[in-house]
C-alpha positions as CSV (number, residue, x, y, z in Angstrom):
1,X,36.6,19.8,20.5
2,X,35.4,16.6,18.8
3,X,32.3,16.9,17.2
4,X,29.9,13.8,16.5
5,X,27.8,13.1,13.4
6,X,24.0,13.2,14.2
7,X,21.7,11.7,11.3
8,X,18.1,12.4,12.0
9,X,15.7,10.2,10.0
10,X,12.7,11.8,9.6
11,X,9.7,9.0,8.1
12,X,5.7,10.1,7.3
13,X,3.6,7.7,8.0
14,X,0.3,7.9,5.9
15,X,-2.5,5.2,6.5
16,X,-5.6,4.6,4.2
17,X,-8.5,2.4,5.4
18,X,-11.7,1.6,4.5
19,X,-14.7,0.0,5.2
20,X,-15.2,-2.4,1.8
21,X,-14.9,-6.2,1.3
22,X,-11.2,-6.0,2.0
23,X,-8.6,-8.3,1.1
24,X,-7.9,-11.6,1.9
25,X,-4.4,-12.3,3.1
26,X,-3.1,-14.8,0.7
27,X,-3.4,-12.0,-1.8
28,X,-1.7,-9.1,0.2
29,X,1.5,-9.3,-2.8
30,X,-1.2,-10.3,-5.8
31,X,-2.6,-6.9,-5.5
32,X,0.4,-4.9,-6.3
33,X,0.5,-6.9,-10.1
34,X,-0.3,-4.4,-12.7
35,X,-3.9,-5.5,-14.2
36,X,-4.6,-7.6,-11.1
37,X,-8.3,-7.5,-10.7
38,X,-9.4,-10.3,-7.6
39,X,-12.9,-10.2,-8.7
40,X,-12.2,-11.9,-12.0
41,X,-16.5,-12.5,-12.6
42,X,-18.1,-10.5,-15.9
43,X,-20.4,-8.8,-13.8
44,X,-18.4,-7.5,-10.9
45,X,-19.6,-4.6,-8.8
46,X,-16.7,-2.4,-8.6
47,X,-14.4,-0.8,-11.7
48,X,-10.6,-0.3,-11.8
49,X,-7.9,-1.4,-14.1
50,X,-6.3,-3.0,-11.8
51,X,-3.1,-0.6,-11.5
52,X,-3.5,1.8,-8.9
53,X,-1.6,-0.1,-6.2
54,X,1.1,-1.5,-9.0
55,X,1.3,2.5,-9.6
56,X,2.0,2.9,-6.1
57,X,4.4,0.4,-5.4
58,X,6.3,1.4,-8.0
59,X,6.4,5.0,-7.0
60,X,7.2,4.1,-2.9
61,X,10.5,1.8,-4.6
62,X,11.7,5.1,-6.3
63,X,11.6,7.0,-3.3
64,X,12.4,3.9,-1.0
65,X,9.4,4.0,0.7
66,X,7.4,1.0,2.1
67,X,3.6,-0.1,1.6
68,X,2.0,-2.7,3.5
69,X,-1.5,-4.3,3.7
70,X,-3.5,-5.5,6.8
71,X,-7.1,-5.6,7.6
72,X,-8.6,-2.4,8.4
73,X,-11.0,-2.1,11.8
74,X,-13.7,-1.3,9.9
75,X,-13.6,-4.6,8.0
76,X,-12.3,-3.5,4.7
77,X,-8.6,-2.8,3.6
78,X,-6.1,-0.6,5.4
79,X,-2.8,0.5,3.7
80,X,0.1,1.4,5.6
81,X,3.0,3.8,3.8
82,X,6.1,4.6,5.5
83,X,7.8,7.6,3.2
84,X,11.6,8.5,4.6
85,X,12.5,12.3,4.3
């Protein structure tokens, strides 16, 4: 009896959206910079250092998992992470 290799893939898929000022297109790759802040004004309405999505880009390469932006239905930002098991 032969027997035949099975590989099951198993991915999570975890979405994040939400209902802010989102993120305009052109800068979908700017955000993952470290210390990229879009509103560069002095007196800019939300905080941040600008390294939370640099952080997790980072940590989906070391597990070779994908991130992706798009514009959430709720008009802000929606975040798309595919993790492999």
């Amino acid at each position: 009896m032969s027997r035949k290799s099975c590989i099951a893939i198993i991915i999570v898929c975890v979405m994040v959206s939400d209902d802010g000022q989102g993120i305009d297109p052109k800068d979908y790759q700017t955000v993952f910079i470290p210390f990229t802040r879009l509103d560069k004004s002095r007196s800019r309405k939300t905080g941040g250092l600008g390294v939370g999505l640099a952080i997790t880009k980072g940590a989906c390469k070391k597990i070779k998992a994908e991130i992706s932006i798009s514009q959430s239905h709720l008009g802000g930002a929606r975040f798309d992470l595919r993790i492999p098991l």
